[in-house]
PLY file of the C-alpha trace (Angstrom):
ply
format ascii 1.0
element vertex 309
property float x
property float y
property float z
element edge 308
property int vertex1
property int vertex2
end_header
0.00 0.00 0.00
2.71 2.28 0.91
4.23 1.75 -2.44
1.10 2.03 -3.98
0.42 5.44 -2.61
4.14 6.98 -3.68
3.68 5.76 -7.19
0.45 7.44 -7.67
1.88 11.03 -6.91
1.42 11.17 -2.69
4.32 12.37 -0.82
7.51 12.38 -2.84
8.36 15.46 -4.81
10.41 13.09 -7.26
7.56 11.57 -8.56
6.19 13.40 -11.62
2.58 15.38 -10.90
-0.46 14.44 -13.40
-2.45 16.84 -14.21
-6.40 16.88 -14.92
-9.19 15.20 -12.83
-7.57 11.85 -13.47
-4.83 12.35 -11.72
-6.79 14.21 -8.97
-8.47 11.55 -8.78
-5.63 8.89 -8.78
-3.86 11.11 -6.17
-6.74 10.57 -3.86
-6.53 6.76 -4.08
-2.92 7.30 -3.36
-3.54 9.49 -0.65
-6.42 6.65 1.20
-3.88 3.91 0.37
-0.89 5.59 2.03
-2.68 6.47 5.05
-3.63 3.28 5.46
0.03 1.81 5.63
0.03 2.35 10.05
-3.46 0.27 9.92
-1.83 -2.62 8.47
0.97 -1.96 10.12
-1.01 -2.46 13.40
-3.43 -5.63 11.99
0.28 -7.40 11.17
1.74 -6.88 14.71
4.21 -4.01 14.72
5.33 -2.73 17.40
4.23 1.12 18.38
7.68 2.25 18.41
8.06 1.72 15.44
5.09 3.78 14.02
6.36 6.90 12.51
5.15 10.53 13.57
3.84 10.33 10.28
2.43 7.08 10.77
0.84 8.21 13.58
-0.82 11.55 12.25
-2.23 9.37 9.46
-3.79 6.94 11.64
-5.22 10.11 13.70
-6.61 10.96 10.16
-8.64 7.76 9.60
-9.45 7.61 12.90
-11.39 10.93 12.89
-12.59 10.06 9.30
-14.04 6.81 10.40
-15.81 8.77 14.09
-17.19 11.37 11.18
-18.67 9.23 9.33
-19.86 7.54 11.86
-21.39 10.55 13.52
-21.97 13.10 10.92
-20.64 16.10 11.98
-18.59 18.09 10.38
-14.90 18.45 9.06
-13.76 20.41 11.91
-14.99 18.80 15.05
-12.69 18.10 17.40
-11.89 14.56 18.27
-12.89 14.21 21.76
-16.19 15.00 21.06
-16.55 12.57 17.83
-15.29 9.96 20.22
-17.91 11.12 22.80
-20.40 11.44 20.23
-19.43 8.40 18.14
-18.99 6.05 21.16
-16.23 4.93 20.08
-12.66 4.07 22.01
-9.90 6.54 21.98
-7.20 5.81 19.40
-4.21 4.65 21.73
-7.28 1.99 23.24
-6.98 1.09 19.73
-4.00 0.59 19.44
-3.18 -1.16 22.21
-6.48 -3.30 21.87
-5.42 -4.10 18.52
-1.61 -5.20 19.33
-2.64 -7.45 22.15
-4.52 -10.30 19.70
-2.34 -9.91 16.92
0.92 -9.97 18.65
-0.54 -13.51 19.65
-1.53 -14.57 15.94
1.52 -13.37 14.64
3.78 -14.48 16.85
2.24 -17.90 16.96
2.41 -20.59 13.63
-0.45 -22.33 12.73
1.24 -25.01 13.73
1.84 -23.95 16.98
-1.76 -22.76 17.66
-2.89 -26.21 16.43
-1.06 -27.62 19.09
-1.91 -25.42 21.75
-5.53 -26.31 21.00
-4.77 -30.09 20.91
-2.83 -29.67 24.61
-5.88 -27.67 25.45
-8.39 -30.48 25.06
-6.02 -33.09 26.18
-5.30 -31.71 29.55
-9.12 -30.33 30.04
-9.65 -33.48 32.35
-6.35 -33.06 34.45
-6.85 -29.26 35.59
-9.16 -30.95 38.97
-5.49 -32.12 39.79
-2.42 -30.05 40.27
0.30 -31.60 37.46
2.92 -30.26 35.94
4.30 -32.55 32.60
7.73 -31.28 30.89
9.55 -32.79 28.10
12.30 -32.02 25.94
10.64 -30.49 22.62
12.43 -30.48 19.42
11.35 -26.52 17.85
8.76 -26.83 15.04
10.79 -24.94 12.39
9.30 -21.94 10.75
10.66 -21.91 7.58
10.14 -25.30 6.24
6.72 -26.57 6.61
7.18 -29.82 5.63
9.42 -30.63 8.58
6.87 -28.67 10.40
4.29 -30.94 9.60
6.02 -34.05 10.30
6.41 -33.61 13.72
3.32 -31.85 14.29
1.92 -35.30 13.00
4.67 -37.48 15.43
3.99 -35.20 18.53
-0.12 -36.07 17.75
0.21 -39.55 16.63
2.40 -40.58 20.24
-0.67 -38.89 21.98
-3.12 -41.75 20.43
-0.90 -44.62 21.13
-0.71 -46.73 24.65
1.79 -45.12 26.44
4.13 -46.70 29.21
3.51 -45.79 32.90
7.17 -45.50 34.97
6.32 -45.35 39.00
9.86 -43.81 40.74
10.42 -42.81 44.17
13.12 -43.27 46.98
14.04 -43.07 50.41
16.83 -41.48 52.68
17.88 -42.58 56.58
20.79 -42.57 57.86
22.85 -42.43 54.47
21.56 -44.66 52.91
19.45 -44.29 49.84
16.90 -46.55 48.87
15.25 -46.02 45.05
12.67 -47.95 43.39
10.80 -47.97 40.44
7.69 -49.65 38.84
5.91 -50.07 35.79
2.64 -50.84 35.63
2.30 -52.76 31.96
5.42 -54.47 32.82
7.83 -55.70 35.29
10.45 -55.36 33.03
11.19 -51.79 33.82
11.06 -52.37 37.56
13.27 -52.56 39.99
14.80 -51.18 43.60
18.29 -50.52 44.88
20.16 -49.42 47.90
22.86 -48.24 48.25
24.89 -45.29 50.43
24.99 -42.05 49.98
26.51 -39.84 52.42
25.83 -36.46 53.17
23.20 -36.65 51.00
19.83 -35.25 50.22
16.23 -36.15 49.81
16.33 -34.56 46.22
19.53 -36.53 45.62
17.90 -39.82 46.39
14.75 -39.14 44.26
17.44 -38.15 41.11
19.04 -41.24 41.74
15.36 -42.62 41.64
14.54 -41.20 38.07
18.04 -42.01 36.92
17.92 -45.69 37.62
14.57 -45.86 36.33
15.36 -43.86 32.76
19.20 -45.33 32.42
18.09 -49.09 31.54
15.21 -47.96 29.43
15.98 -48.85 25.26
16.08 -47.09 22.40
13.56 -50.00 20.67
10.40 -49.43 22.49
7.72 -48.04 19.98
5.66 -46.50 22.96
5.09 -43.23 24.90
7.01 -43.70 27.75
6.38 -41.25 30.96
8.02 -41.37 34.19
6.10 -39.96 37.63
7.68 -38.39 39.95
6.67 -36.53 43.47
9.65 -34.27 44.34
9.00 -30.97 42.75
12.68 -30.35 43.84
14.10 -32.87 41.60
11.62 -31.82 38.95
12.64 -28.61 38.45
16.17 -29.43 39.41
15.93 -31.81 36.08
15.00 -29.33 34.22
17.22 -26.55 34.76
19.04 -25.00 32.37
22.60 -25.19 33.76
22.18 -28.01 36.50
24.90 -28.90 38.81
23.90 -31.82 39.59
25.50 -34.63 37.99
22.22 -36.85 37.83
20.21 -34.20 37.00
22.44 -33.72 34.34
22.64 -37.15 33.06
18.77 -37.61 33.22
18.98 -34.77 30.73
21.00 -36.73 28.24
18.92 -39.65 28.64
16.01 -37.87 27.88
17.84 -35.75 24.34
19.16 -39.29 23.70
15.24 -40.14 23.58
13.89 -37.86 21.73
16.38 -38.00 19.06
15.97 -41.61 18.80
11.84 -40.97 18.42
11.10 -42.69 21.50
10.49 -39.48 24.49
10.09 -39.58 28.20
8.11 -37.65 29.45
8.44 -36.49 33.25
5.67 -35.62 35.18
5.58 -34.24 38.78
2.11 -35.09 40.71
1.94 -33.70 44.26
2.94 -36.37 47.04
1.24 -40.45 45.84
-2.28 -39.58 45.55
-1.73 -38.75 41.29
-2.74 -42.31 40.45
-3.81 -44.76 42.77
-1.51 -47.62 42.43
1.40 -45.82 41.07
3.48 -43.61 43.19
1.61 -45.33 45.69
3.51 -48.62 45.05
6.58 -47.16 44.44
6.66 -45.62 47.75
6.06 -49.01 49.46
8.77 -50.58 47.36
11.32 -47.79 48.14
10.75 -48.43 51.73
11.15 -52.19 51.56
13.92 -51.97 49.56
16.00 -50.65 52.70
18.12 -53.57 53.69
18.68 -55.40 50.55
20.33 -54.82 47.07
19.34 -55.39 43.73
15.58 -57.17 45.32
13.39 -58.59 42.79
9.77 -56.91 43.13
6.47 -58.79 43.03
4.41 -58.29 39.32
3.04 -54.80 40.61
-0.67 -55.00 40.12
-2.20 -53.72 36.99
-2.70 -49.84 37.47
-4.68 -47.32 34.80
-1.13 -45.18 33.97
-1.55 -41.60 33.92
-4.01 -40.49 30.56
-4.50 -36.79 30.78
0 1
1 2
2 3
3 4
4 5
5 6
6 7
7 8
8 9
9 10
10 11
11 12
12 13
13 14
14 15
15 16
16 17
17 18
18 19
19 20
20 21
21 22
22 23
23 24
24 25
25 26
26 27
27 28
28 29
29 30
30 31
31 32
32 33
33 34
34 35
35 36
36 37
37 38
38 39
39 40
40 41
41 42
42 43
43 44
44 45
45 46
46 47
47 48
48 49
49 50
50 51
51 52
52 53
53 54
54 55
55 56
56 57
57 58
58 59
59 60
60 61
61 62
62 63
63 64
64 65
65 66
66 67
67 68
68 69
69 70
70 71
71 72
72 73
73 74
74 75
75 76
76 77
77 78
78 79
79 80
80 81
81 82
82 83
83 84
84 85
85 86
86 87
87 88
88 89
89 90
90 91
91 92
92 93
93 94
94 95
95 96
96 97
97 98
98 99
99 100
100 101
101 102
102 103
103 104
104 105
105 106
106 107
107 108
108 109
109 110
110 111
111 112
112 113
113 114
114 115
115 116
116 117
117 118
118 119
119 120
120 121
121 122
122 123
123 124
124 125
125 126
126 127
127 128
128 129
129 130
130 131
131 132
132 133
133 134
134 135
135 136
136 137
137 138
138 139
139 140
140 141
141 142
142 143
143 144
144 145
145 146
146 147
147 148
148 149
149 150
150 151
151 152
152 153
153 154
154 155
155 156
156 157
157 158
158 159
159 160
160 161
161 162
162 163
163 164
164 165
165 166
166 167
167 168
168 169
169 170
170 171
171 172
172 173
173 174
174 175
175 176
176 177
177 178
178 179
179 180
180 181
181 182
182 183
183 184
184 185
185 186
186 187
187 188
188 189
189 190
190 191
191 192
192 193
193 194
194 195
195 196
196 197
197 198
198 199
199 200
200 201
201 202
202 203
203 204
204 205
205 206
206 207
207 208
208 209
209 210
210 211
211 212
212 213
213 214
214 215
215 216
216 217
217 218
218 219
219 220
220 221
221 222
222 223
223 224
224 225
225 226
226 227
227 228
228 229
229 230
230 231
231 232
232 233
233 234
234 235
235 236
236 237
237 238
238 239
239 240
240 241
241 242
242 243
243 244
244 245
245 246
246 247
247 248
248 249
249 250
250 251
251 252
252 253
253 254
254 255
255 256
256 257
257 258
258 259
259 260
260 261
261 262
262 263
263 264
264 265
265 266
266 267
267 268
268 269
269 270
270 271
271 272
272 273
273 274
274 275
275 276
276 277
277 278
278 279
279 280
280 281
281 282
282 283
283 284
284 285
285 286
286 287
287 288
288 289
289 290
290 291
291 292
292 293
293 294
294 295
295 296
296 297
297 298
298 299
299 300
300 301
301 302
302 303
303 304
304 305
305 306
306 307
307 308
């Protein structure tokens, strides 16, 4: 438009004036479609500071043109009362009213927003409970859509499939660490371990917990796989940026090593063993009796409804 408006004679001297009511006529095209550069300007998302004083005074323009002929009054009213009288908002409300949504759109790919609606639905029966659910994410590229929609179309075909339910949890007295963890469509993925760990910490044991649990998982398995946790400590401790922890750290690579090999964990934090009844429940009890004993063999836990948000 802004193009469109210099080419057809309005403000640039360099461009040669036409005479005759054509070009009147074509200047006052020119004239409408330059002015209406700063509206499209806002509609696509620009920022305000980058509006123009001209950009601005134009937008003022067809802002009282639009109250006028709303309103009918004359040329020369002044704006405040064609905004009184037209009952319309101010023109920084919008402005600002008209950033705020289209920042959003613009800033957001459709592939992206169809996402967002998907997670939307999925979680609407998990809000009654307090869950948090992180995973590492490859980015949905923006400039090749193709790529885009292949893993828009992985990320939604893992949510259909089964998925596989990992249990952890752990204990610490006296030094001594005691882990466990338990799946619930299989006992090969479970498992408890003691072993010592001095000067230790409660967060410590459940990382060794999660570790143990994620270490001896393989690359083959053609499921979901998602591992519960109730230490909001070692949660976020997992997924900080630059962790010191060394287990933190190496449940980090596990989980890259995952997700590159199309096969993610994902870790999900429920608040103390009331999540999923059965679940951290069990692996609780089987952290506790693991105290005492190495490398135990666990009953076949009992078949528990995993996690399905």
């Amino acid at each position: 438009m802004e193009k469109a408006g210099i080419l057809l004679g309005y403000g640039t001297p360099r461009v040669p004036k036409l005479l005759g009511p054509q070009a009147l006529a074509c200047r006052a095209v020119g004239t409408q479609w330059y002015r209406a550069v700063p509206v499209g300007k806002i509609l696509y998302g620009a920022p305000i500071y980058q509006f123009s004083p001209t950009d601005t005074r134009n937008l003022e323009l067809l802002h009282r043109a639009t109250l006028r002929t709303i309103t009918g009054l004359p040329k020369h009213t002044k704006t405040s009362a064609l905004e009184s009288a037209g009952g319309l908002l101010p023109l920084q409300d919008v402005i600002r009213e008209a950033h705020t949504p289209h920042h959003i759109r613009m800033e957001t790919p459709p592939q992206v927003r169809h996402l967002l609606a998907w997670d939307c639905q999925r979680l609407l029966t998990a809000m009654k409970n307090l869950i948090a659910s992180r995973r590492f994410r490859r980015p949905i590229p923006r400039h090749n859509d193709t790529d885009g929609q292949v893993l828009v179309t992985r990320q939604l075909r893992e949510a259909s499939l089964d998925t596989i339910g990992i249990y952890t949890d752990a204990a610490l007295s006296d030094g001594q660490a005691c882990i466990a963890w338990i799946c619930a469509q299989t006992t090969e993925y479970t498992g408890a371990y003691t072993c010592h760990l001095p000067n230790g910490t409660p967060m410590r044991a459940k990382l060794l917990g999660i570790w143990a649990a994620t270490a001896n998982l393989p690359y083959t398995i053609q499921k979901p796989l998602r591992v519960f946790i109730d230490s909001h400590a070692a949660y976020s401790e997992i997924f900080r940026p630059a962790s010191e922890d060394d287990k933190a750290a190496a449940i980090q690579s596990i989980v890259r090593r995952h997700e590159r090999a199309d096969t993610p964990i994902e870790i999900i934090w429920m608040p103390g063993h009331t999540g999923v009844p059965g679940g951290n429940t069990a692996a609780d009890a089987a952290a506790a009796s693991a105290g005492g004993s190495t490398n135990i063999s666990l009953p076949p836990p009992p078949r528990v409804i995993p996690y399905e948000p």
